[in-house]
N, C-alpha and C positions, 0 to 999 in steps of 0.2 A: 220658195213661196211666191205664189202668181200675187199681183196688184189685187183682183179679186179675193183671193181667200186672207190676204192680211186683215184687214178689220175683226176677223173671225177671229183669227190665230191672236192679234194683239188683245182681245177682250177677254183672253183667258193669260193673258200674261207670257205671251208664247208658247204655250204648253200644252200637250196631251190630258186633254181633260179627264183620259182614262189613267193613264201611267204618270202624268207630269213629265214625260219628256220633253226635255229642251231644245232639242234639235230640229229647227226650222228646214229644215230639207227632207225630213222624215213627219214632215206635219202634214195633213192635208183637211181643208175644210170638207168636213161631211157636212151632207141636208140632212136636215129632219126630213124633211118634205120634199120629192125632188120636185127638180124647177121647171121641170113638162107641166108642173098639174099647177093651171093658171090661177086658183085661188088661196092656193096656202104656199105656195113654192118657191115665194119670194126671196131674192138673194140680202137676206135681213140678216143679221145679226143672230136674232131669235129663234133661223130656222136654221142654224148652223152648230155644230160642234166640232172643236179640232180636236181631229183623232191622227194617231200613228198610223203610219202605214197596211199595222197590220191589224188595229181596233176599226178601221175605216174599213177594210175588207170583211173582219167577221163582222161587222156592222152590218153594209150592204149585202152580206147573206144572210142574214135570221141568224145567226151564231152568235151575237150578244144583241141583247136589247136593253134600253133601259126605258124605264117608266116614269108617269109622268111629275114621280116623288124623286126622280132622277137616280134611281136605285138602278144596278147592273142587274142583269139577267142573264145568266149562259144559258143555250141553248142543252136539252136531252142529248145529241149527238154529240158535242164536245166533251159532257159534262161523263159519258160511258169511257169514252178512249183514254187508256192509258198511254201515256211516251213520255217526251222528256221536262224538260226545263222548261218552256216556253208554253207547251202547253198545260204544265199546270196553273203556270202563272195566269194562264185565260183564266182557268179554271176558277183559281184564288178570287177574282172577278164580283162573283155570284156575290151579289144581296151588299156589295159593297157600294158608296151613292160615287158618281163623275164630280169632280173638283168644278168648281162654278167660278163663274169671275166676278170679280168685285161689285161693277154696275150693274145694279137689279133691273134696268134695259135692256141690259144685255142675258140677261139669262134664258136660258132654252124654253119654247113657249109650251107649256105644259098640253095646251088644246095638238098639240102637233104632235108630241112625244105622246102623248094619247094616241091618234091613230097611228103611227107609225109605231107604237108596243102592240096593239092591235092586231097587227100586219104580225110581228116576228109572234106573236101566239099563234094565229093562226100557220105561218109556215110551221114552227115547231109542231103544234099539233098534228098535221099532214105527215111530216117524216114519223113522228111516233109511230103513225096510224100504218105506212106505208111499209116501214123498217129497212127502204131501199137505202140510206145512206144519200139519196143522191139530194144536194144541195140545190133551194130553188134560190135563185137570187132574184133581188128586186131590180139590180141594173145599178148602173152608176147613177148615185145622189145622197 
């Protein structure tokens, strides 16, 4: 865990806000809002969520989203594919709320998870619409 992302990581108790994993080396601060877009993309507490490795990935591609009643949301394409273990448990995901941390300062700023649920509707919409499979992602944040 970078000096950076600990504030984030400590305000949820260490843990994967998705899973509760405890393993600080498989944590990483995701943005709500990445920190190119000068008005919301502050390296705050608020516009942070630590996610796993691999919730920080479907994250930053439209493959989960969550809103801004901090409800999960899998994406249509994950939610079609059959395979193993791991991806059901994405799956399992769906309409479940992210574990929040104690200080209500610190909790995810709804105006952000607003546009940034926004954003994974509209990708998901596009793959429905396209049926190509192919993932857009928004880029690291």
């Amino acid at each position: 865990m970078s000096r950076a992302e600990r504030p984030f990581i400590t305000a949820y108790d260490g843990r994967c806000a998705v899973s509760r994993l405890p393993e600080p080396l498989l944590l990483d601060a995701a943005h709500i809002v990445a920190d190119k877009d000068e008005q919301l993309g502050q390296p705050i507490v608020s516009n942070g969520i630590p996610l796993s490795k691999l919730h920080h990935a479907a994250f930053d591609a439209h493959l989960i989203g969550i809103d801004p009643d901090f409800r999960l949301h899998v994406s249509e394409r994950l939610l079609a594919l059959n395979d193993g273990p791991v991806l059901e448990a994405l799956k399992q995901l769906n309409g479940a709320t992210i574990h929040l941390p104690s200080r209500v300062k610190d909790l995810p700023d709804r105006d952000r998870l607003d546009l940034r649920f926004e954003r994974f509707k509209a990708v998901t919409l596009r793959q429905m619409r396209l049926g190509s499979g192919v993932v857009e992602s928004k880029g690291k944040g």
